[in-house]
C-alpha positions in Angstrom: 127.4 170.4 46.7 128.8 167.5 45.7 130.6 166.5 42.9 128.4 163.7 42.3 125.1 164.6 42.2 122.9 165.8 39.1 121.9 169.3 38.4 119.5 169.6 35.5 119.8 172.6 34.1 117.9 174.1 31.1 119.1 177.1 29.8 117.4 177.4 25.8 119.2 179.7 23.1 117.5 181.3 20.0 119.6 179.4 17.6 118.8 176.0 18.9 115.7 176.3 21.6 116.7 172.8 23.0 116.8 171.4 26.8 119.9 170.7 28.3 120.7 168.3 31.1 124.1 169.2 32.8 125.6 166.0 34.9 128.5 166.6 37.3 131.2 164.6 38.1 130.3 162.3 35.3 132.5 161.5 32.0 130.7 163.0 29.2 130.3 159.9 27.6 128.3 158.3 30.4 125.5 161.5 30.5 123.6 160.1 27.8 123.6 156.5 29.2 122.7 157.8 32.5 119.6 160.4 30.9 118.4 157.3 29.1 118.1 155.3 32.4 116.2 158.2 33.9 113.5 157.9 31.1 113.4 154.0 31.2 112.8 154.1 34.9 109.7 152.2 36.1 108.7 155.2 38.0 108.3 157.5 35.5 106.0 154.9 33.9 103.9 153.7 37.0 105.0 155.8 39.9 103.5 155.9 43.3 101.8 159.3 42.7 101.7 159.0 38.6 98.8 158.3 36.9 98.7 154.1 36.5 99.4 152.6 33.0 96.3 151.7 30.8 94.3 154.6 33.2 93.1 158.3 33.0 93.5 160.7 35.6 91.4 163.7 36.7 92.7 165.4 40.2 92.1 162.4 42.7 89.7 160.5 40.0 91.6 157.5 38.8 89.5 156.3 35.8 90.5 152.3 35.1 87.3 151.2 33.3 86.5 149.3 30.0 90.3 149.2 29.3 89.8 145.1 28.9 92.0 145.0 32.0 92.8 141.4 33.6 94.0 140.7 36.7 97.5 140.2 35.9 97.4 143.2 33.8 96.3 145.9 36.5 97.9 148.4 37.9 100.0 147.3 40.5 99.3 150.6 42.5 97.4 153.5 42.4 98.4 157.0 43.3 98.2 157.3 47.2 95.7 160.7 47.5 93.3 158.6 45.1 89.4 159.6 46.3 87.9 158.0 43.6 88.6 154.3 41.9 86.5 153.0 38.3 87.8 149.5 37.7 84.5 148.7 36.2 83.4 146.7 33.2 86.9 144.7 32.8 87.7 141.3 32.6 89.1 141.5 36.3 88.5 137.8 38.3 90.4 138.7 41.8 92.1 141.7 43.1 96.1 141.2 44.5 95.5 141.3 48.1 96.3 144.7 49.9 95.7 146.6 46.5 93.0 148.6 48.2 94.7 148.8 51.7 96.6 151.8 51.3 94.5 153.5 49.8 93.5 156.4 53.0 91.5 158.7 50.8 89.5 156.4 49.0 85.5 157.3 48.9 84.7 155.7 45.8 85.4 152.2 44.0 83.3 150.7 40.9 84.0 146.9 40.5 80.6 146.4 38.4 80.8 144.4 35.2 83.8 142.3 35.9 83.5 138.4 36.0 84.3 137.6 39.7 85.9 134.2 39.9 84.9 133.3 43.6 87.3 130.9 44.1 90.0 131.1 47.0 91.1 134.2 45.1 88.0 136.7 46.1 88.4 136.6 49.5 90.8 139.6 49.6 87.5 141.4 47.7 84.7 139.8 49.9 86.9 140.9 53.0 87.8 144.5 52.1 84.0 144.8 51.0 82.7 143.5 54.7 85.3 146.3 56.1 83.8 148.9 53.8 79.7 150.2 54.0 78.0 149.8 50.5 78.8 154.0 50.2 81.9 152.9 48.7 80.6 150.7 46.0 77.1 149.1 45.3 77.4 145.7 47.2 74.9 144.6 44.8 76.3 144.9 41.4 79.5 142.5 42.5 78.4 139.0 41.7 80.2 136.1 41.2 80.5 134.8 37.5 81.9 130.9 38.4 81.9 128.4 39.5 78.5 127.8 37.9 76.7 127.1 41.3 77.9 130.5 42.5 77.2 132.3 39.8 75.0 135.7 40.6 76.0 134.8 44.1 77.2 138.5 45.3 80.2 138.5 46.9 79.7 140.4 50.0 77.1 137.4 51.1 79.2 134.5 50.3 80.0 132.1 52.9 83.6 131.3 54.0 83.0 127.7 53.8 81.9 127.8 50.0 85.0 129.9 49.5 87.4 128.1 51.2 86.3 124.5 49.8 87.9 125.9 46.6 91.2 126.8 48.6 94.2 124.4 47.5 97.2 125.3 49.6 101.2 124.3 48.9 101.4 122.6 51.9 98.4 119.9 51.3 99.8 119.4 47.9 102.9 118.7 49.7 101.2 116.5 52.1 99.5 114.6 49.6 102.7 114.2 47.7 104.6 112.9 50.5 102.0 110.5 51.2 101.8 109.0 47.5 105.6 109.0 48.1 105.7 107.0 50.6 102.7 104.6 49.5 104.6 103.5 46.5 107.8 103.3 48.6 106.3 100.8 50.6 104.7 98.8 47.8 108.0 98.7 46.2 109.3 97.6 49.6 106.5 95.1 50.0 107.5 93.7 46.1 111.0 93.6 46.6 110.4 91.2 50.4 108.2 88.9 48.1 110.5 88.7 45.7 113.4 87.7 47.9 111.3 85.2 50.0 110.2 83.9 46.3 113.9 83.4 45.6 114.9 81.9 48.6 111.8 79.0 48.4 113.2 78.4 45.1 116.4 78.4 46.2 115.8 76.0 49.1 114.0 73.8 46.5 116.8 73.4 44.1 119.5 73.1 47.2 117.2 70.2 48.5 117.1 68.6 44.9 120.6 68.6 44.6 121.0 67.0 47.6 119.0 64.4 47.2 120.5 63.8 43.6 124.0 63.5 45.3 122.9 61.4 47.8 121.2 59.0 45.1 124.6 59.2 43.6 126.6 58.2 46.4 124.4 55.1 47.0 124.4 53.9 43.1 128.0 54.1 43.3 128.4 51.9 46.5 125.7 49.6 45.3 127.7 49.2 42.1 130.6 48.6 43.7 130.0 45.3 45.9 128.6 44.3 42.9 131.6 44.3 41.4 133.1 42.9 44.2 130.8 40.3 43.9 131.5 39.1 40.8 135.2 39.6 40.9 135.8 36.9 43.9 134.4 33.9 42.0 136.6 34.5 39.4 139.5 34.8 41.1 138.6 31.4 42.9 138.4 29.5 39.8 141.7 31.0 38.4 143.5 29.8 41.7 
């Protein structure tokens, strides 16, 4: 055998009677950290064939009901060899897709009492119960509790397009997104053109008032000065 794998042993003396867990190939300072992974493992807690957290157990009868379970807080699996399944009278609104799907020995499911949101999450219920005779569970006593103009509405008989009118997937959101995106892109394209063609007309004013006030000047200045002129050749006549 090799040096590294674990051999529980559990040998019990009459001056002690206590359980003893031998490790190979381990320092002994690591044997305790080691034993007190073993007991935090998830497994041992909610294993593929241990009894689910929050449940009671009975041979192949897994008993989930009144336990004020949600859907976030069920059981994330149930034990495979499961022929019986109460999830009754809970506050359950949807079941995770494929919770039911592996499920081969299954006979028996209660979902009674639960408020059914029938929303895009309950079509993983309404299509297992299509696959599955009312033998399984009562059809009849899974009704929806919202929206309001579903409500009583059992699930088995709902129609894919009230279901799916509820559905909101990433990729419209996306779409949607892009497109406000790109609507305010353009208006801030469209704002910023006005305001350049704004600024040039104004521009263009003020260059074409300028121009005119130059050219004024130019013609004052040469208007005063033949006057000048003017004035200046009388008085150099009468001096000569």
């Amino acid at each position: 055998m090799p040096q590294s794998d674990l051999v529980a042993v559990s040998p019990t003396t009459p001056a002690t009677n206590t359980r003893k867990v031998r490790m190979r190939g381990f320092p002994p300072c690591v044997t305790p950290l080691l034993g007190l992974l073993i007991l935090l493992t998830p497994g041992r807690v909610q294993g593929s064939s241990s009894c689910p957290l929050y449940c009671s157990c009975h041979g192949a009868q897994v008993d989930c009901s009144s336990r004020a379970l949600t859907t976030s807080s069920l059981p994330s699996r149930f034990p495979p060899a499961t022929t019986e399944l109460r999830l009754h009278d809970n506050q359950l609104t949807t079941l995770p897709n494929s919770l039911l799907d592996f499920l081969s020995s299954l006979r028996s499911v209660s979902l009674h009492g639960n408020p059914w949101a029938c929303d895009c999450g309950v079509l993983y219920l309404r299509a297992w119960l299509l696959r599955h005779p009312a033998s399984y569970t009562s059809h009849s006593n899974i009704t929806c509790s919202s929206p309001p103009r579903l409500r009583g509405t059992l699930v088995v008989y709902l129609a894919e397009e009230e279901v799916l009118e509820s559905c909101h997937y990433w990729y419209c959101d996306l779409a949607l997104a892009s497109q406000v995106c790109l609507f305010v892109f353009v208006a801030v394209q469209a704002g910023l053109l006005a305001a350049v063609i704004v600024f040039l007309r104004r521009f263009e004013s003020l260059s074409r008032e300028a121009r005119w006030t130059t050219e004024e000047s130019f013609a004052g200045g040469e208007g005063l000065t033949s006057n000048e002129y003017s004035e200046y050749e009388p008085m150099k006549e009468s001096i000569i």
